[in-house]
TORLUMMI-833451 format. One record per residue (C-alpha): residue number from 1; residue in one letter; chain; z, x, y. Coordinates in Angstrom, 2 decimals, m for minus. Layout:
<sites>
@seq NUM&type a&mol A&w Z&u X&v Y $
...
</sites>
This chain:
<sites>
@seq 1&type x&mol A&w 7.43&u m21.16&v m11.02 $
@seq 2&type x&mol A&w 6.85&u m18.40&v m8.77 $
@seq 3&type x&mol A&w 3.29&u m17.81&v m8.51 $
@seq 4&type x&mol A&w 1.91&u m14.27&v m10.11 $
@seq 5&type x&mol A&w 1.45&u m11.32&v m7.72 $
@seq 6&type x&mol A&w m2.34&u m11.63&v m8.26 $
@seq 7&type x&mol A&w m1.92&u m14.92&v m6.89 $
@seq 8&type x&mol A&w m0.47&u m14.37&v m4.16 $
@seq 9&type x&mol A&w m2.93&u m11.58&v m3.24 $
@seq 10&type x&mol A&w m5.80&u m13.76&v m3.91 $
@seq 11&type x&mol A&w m4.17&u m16.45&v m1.29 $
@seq 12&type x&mol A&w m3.95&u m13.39&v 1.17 $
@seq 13&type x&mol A&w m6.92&u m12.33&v 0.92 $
@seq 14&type x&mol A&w m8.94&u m15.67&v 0.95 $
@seq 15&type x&mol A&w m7.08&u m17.12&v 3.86 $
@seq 16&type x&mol A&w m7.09&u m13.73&v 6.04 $
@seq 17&type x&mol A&w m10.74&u m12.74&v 5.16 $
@seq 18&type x&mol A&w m9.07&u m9.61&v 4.94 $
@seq 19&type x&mol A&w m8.36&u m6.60&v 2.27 $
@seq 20&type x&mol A&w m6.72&u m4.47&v 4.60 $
@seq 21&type x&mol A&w m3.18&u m3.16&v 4.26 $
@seq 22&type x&mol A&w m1.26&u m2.13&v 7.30 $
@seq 23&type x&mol A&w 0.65&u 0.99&v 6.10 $
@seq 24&type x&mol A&w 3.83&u 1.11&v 7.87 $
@seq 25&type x&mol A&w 5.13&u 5.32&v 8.27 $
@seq 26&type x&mol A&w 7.51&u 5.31&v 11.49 $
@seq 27&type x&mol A&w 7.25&u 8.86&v 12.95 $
@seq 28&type x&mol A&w 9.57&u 8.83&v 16.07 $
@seq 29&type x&mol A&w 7.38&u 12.08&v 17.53 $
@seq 30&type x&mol A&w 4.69&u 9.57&v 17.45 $
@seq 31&type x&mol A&w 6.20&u 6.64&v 19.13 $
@seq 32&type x&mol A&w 5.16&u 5.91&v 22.80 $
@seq 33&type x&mol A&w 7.60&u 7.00&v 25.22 $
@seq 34&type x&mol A&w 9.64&u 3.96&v 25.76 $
@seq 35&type x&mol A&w 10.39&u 3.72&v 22.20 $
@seq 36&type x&mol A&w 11.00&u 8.14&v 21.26 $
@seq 37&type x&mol A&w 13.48&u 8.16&v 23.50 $
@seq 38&type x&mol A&w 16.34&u 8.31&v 20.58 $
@seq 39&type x&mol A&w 19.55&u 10.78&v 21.18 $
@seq 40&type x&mol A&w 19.28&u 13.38&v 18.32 $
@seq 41&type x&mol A&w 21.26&u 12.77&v 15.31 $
@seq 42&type x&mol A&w 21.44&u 8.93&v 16.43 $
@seq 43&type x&mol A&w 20.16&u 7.53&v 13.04 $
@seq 44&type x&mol A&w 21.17&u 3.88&v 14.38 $
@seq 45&type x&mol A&w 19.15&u 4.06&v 17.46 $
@seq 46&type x&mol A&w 16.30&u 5.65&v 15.60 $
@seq 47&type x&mol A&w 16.14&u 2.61&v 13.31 $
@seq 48&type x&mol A&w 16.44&u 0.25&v 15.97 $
@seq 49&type x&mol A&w 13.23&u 2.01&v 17.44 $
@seq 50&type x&mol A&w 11.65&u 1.70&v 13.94 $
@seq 51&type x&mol A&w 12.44&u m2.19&v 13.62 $
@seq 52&type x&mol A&w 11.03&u m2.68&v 17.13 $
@seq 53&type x&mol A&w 7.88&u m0.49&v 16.89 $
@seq 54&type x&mol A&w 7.50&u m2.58&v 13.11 $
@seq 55&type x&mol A&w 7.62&u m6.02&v 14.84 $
@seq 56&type x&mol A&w 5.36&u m5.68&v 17.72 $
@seq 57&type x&mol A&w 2.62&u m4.32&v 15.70 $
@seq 58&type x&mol A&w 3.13&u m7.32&v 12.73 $
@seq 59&type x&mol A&w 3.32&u m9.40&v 15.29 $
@seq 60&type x&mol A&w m0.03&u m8.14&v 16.72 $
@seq 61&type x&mol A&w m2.14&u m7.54&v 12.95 $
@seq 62&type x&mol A&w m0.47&u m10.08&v 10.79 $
@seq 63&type x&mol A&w m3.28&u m12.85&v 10.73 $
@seq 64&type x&mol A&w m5.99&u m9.49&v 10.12 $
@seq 65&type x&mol A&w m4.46&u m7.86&v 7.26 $
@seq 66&type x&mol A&w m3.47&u m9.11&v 3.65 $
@seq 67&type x&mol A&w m0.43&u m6.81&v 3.50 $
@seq 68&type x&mol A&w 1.84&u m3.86&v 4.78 $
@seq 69&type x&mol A&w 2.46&u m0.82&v 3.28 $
@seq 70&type x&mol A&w 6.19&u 0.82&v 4.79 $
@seq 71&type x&mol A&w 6.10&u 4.14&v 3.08 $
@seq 72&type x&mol A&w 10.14&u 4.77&v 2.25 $
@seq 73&type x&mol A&w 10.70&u 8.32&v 3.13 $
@seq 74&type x&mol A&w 10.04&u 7.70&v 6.71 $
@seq 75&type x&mol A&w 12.71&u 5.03&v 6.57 $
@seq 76&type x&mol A&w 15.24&u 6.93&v 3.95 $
@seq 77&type x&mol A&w 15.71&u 10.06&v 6.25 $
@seq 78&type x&mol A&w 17.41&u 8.04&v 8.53 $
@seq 79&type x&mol A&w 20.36&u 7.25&v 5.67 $
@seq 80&type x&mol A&w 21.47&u 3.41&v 5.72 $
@seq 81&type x&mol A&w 20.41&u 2.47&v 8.84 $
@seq 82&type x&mol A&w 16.79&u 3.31&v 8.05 $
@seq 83&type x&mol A&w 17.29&u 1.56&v 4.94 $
@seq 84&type x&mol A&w 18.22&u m1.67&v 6.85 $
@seq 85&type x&mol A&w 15.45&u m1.14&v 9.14 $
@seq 86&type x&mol A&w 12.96&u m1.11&v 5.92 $
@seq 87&type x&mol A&w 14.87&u m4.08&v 4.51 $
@seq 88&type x&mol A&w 14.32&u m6.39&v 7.90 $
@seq 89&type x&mol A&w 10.91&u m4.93&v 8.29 $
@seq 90&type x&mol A&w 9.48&u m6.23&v 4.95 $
@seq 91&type x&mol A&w 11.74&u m9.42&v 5.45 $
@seq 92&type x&mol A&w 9.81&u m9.89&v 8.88 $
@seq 93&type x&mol A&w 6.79&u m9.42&v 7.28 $
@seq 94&type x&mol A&w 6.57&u m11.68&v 4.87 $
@seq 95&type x&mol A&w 7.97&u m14.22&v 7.46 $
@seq 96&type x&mol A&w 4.86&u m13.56&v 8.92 $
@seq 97&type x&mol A&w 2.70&u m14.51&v 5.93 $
@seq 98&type x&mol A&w 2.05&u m10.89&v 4.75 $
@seq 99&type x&mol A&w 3.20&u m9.51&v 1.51 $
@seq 100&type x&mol A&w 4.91&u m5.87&v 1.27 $
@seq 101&type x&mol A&w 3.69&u m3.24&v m0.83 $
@seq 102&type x&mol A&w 6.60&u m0.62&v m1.09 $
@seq 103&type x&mol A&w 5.27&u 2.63&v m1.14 $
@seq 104&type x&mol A&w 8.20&u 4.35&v m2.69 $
@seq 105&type x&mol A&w 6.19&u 6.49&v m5.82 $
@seq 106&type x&mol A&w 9.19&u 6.01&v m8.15 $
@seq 107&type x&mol A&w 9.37&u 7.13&v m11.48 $
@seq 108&type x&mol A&w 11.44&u 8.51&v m13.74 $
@seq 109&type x&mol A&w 12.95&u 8.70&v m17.51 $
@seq 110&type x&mol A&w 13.20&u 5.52&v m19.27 $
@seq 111&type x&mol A&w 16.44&u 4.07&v m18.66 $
@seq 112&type x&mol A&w 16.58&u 5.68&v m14.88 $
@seq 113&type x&mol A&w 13.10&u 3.60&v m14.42 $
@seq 114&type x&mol A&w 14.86&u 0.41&v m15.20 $
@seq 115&type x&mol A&w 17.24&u 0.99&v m12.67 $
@seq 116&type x&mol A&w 14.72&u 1.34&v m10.13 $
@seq 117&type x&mol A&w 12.57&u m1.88&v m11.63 $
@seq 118&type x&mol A&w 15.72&u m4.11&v m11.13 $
@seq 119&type x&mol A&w 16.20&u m2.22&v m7.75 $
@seq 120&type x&mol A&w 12.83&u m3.52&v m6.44 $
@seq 121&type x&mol A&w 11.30&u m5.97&v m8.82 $
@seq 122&type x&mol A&w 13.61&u m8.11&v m9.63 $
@seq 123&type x&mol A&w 13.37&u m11.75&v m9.19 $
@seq 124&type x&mol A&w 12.88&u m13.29&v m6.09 $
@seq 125&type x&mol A&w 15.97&u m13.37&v m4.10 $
@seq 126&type x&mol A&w 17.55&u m10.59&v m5.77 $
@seq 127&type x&mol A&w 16.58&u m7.93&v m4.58 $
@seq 128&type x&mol A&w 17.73&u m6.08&v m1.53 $
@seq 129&type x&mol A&w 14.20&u m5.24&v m0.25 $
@seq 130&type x&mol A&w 11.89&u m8.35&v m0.77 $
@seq 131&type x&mol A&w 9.14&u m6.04&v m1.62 $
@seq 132&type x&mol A&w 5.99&u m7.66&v m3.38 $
@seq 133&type x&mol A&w 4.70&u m4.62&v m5.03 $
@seq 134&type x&mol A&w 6.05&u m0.79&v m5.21 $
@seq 135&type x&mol A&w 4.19&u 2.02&v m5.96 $
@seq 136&type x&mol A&w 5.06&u 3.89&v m8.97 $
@seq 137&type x&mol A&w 4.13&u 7.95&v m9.87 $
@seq 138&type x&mol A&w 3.25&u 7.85&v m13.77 $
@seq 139&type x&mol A&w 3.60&u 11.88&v m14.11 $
@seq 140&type x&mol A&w 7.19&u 11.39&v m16.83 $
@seq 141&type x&mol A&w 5.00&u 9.56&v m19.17 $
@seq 142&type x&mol A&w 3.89&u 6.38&v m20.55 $
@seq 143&type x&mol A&w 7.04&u 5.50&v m21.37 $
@seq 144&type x&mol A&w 8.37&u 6.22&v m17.48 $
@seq 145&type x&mol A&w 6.26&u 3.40&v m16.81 $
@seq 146&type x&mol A&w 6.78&u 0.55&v m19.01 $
@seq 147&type x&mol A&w 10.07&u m0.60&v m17.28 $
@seq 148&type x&mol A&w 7.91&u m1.27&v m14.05 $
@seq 149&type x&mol A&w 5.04&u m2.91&v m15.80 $
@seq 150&type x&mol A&w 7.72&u m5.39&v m17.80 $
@seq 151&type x&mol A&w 9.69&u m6.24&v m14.56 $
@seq 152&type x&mol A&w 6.09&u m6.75&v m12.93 $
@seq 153&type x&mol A&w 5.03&u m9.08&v m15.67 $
@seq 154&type x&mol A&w 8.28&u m10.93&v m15.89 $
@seq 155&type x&mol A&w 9.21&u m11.25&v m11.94 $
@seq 156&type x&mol A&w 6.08&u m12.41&v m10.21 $
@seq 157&type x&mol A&w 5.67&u m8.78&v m8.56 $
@seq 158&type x&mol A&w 3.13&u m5.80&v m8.75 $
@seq 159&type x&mol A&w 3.06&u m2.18&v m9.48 $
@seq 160&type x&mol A&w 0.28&u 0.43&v m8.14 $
@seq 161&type x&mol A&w 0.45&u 3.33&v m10.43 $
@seq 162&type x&mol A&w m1.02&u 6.51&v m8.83 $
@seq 163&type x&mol A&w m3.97&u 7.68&v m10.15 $
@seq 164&type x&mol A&w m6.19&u 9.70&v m8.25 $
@seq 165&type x&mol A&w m4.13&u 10.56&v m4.98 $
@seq 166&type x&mol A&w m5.99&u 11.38&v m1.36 $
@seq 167&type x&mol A&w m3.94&u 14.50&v m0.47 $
@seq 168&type x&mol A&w m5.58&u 17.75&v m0.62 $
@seq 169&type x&mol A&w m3.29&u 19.16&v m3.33 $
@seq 170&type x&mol A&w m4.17&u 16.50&v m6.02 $
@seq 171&type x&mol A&w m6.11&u 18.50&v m7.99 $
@seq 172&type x&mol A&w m3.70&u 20.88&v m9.00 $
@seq 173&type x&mol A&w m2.19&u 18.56&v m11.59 $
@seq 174&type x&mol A&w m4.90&u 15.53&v m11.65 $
@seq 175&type x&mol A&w m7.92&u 17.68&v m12.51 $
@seq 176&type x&mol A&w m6.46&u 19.32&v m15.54 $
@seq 177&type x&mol A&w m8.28&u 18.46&v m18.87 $
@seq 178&type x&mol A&w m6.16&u 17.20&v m21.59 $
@seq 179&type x&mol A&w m6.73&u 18.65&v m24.83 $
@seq 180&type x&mol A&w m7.24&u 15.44&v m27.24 $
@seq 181&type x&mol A&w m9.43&u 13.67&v m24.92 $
@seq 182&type x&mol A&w m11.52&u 16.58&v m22.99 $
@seq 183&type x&mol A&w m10.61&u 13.54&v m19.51 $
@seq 184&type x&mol A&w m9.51&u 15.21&v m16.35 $
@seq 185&type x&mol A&w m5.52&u 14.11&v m16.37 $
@seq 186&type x&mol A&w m6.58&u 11.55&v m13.62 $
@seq 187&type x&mol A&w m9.20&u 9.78&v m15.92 $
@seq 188&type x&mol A&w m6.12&u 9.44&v m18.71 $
@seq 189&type x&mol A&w m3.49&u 8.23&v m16.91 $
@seq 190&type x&mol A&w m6.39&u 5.89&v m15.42 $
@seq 191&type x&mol A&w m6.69&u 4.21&v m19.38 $
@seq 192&type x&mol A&w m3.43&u 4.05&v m19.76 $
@seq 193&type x&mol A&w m3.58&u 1.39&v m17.14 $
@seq 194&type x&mol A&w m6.48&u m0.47&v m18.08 $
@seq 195&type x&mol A&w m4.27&u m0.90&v m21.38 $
@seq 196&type x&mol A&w m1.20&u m2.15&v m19.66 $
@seq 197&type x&mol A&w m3.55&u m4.30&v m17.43 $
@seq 198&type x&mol A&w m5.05&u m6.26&v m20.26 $
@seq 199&type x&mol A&w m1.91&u m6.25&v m21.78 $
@seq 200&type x&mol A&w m0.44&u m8.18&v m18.22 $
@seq 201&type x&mol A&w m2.75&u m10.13&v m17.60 $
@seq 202&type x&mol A&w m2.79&u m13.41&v m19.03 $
@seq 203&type x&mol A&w m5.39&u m15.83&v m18.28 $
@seq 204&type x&mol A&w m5.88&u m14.27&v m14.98 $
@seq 205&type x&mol A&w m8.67&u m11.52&v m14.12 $
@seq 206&type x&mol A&w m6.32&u m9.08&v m12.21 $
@seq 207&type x&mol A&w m3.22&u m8.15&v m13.53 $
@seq 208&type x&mol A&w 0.18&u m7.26&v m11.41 $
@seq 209&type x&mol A&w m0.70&u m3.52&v m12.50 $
@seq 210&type x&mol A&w m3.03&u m1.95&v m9.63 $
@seq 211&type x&mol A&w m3.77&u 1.78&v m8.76 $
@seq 212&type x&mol A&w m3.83&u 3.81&v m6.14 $
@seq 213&type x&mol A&w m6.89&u 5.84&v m5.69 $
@seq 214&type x&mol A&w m8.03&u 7.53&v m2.48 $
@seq 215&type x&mol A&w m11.33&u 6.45&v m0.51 $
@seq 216&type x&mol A&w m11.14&u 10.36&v 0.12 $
@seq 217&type x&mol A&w m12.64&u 10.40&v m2.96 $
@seq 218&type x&mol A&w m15.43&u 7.57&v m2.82 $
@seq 219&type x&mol A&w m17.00&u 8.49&v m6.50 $
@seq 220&type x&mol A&w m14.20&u 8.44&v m8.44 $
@seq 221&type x&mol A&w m12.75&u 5.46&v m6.95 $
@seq 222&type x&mol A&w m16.58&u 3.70&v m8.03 $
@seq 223&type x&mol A&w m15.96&u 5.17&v m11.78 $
@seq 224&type x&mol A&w m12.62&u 3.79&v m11.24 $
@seq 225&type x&mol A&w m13.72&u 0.39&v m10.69 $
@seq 226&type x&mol A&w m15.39&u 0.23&v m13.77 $
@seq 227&type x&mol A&w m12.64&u 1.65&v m15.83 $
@seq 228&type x&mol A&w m10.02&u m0.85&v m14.43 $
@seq 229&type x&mol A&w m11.58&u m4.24&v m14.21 $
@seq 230&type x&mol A&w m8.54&u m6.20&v m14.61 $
@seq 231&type x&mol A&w m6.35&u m4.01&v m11.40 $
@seq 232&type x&mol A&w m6.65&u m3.60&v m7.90 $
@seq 233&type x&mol A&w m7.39&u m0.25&v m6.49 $
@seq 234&type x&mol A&w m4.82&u 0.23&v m3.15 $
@seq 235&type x&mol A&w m7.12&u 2.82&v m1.13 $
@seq 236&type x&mol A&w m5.77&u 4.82&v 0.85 $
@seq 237&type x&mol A&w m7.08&u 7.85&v 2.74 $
@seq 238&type x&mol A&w m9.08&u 5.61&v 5.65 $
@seq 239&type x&mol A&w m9.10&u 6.85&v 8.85 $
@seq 240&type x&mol A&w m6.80&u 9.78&v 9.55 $
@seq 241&type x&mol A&w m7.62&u 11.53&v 6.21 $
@seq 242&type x&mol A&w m11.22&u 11.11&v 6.70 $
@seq 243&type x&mol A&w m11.92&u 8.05&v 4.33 $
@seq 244&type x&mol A&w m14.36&u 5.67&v 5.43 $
@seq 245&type x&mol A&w m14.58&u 2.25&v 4.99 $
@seq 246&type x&mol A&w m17.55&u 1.61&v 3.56 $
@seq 247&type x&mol A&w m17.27&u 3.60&v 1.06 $
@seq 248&type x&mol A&w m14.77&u 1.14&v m0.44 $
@seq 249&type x&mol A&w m17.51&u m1.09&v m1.03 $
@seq 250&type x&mol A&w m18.27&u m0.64&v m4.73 $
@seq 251&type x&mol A&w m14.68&u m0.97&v m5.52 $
@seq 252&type x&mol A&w m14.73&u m5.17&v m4.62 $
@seq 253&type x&mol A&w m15.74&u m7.61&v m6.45 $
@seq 254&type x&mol A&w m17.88&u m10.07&v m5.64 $
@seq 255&type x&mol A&w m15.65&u m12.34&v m4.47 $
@seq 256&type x&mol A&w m14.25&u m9.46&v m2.16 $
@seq 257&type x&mol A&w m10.79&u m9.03&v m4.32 $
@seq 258&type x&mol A&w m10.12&u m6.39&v m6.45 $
@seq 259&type x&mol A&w m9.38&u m3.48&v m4.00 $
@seq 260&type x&mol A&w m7.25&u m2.91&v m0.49 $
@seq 261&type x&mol A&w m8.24&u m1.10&v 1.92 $
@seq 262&type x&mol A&w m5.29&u 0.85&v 3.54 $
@seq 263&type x&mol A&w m4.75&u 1.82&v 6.92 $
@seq 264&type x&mol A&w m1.34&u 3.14&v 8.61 $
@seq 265&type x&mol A&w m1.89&u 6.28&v 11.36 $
@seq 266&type x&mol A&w m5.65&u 5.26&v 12.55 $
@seq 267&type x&mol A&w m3.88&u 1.76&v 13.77 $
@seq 268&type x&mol A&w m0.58&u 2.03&v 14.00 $
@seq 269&type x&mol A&w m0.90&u 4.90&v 16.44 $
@seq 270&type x&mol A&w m4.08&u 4.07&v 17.98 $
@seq 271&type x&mol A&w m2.55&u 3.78&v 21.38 $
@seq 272&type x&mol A&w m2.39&u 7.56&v 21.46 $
@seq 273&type x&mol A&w m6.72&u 8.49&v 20.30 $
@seq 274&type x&mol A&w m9.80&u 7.71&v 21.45 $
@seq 275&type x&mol A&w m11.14&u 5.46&v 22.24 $
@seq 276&type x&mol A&w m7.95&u 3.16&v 22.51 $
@seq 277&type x&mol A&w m6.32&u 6.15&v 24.65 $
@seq 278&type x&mol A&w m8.73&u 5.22&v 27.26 $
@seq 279&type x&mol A&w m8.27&u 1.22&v 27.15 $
@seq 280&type x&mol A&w m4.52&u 1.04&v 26.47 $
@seq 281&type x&mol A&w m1.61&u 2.56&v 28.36 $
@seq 282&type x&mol A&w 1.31&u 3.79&v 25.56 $
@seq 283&type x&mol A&w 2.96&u 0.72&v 26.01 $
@seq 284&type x&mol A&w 0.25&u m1.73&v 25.16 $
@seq 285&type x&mol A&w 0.67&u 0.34&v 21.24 $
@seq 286&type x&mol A&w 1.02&u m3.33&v 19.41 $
@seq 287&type x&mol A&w m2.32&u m4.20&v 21.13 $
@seq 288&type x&mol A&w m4.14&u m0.71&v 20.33 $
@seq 289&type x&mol A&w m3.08&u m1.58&v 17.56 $
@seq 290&type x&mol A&w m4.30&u m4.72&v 16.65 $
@seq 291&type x&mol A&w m8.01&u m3.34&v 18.03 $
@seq 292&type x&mol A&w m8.20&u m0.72&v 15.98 $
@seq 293&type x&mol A&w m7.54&u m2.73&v 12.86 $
@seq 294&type x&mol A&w m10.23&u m5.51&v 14.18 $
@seq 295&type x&mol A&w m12.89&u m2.95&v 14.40 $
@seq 296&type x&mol A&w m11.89&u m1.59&v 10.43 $
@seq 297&type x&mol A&w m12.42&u m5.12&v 9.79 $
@seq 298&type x&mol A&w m15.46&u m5.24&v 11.64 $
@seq 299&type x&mol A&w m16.80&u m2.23&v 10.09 $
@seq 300&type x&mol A&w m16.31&u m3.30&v 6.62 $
@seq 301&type x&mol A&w m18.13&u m6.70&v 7.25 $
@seq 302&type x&mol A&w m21.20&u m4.20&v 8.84 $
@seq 303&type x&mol A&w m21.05&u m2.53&v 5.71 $
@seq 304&type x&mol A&w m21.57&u m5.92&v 3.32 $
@seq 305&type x&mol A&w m18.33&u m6.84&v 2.59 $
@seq 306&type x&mol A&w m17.67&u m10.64&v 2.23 $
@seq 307&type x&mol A&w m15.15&u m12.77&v 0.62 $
@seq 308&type x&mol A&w m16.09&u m15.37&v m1.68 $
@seq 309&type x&mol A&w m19.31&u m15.47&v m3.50 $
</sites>
């Protein structure tokens, strides 16, 4: 049988001594030189740029991180040749040893949801992507969901409903205060998982249904922990948003599980800010890379994280 998602993210972790997640967004304006240099409107050659810039820098993190993150849109824009780039990349990856966490926020009615479960969680082997986990934006409802948590539960994979996002607009919709419960919206949605957690779970302590809850907001992603003790918290927000990784801390447990720690512009583009600028030429990018993910790791450990008790 294929082992659980939790599993799997367990083995990850334990064998890498490593929560982080590499997030994956391909920005050509970003690329070093060698790599930007794409004709306009050539979506092929763009994603043969993405696929290479993806490779060298799993190549040069995959034994520090647990996971990667590719974030869809920046893959999508580029029509079906960006799509094939995101479907080698996460093949790649998990050649590597790492597991993929789509980040693809889908969500919609019911019976559209399904279509979008089977499109991404299906069983091993069946799907076009071999994603691990997708990310999935609750905002249509409970029962918007429910098609992602079943094909979670039944295929081996894992879902990260958003909860409390790290952009600055979040509040808008996330802080409102819902009338039966007097909860920010945020605080709601977050029980809603707790019940499809327990509900997931089995025998296990951490279910395939995790969160996503920015470090940007280090408080609420404590009173988060303690509201969700059977789902991992993906954190994003580290780095180029201003999140820092300590205060990710209280959101482990004390075996060091329970939580991710995501990264994606602070490494993947480290080549191009201090102080890799001043140690690695734009076409050392993999290596930048794999420095600036080191000294996350680094800093965590400083900070008391461990794995295992």
């Amino acid at each position: 049988m294929f082992p659980s998602f939790a599993q799997r993210l367990r083995e990850a972790i334990v064998a890498k001594r490593s929560p982080l997640v590499i997030g994956l967004d391909p920005d050509l304006s970003k690329f070093p030189p060698a790599l930007s240099a794409v004709p306009e409107g050539d979506k092929e050659a763009a994603a043969r740029a993405i696929l290479a810039f993806n490779r060298a820098l799993i190549d040069a993190t995959y034994d520090l991180a647990a996971a990667v993150k590719p974030q869809a849109a920046f893959y999508e824009r580029y029509g079906s040749p960006g799509i094939q780039a995101l479907e080698e990349t996460a093949a790649y990856a998990r050649k590597k040893g790492l597991l993929v966490i789509l980040d693809a926020k889908r969500g919609d009615v019911p019976n559209t949801a399904e279509a979008y479960a089977q499109a991404y969680l299906a069983p091993e082997g069946e799907t076009t992507c071999p994603a691990d986990a997708l990310t999935v934006n609750p905002y249509l409802g409970r029962d918007s969901v429910d098609p992602f948590v079943r094909a979670a539960r039944e295929n081996g994979k894992g879902i990260f409903v958003l909860v409390r996002t790290s952009n600055p607009g979040a509040g808008d919709l996330q802080d409102l205060t819902t009338s039966e419960t007097k909860r920010p919206l945020w605080q709601e949605v977050a029980a809603w998982v707790a019940a499809w957690a327990e509900a997931s779970r089995g025998a296990e302590t951490y279910s395939p249904v995790g969160i996503v809850a920015g470090i940007t907001y280090p408080q609420e992603a404590t009173l988060l922990r303690t509201m969700l003790p059977h789902s991992y918290l993906l954190l994003p927000g580290v780095g180029a948003q201003g999140g820092q990784a300590r205060d990710a801390l209280p959101c482990f447990d004390k075996e060091g599980l329970g939580a991710l720690v995501v990264a994606a512009r602070s490494v993947i583009y480290a080549f191009s800010r201090p102080p890799y600028n001043d140690r690695f030429t734009p076409d050392k990018f993999a290596a930048a890379a794999r420095e600036a993910a080191a000294d996350l790791l680094t800093e965590l450990y400083a900070a008391g994280y461990k794995v295992g008790r």
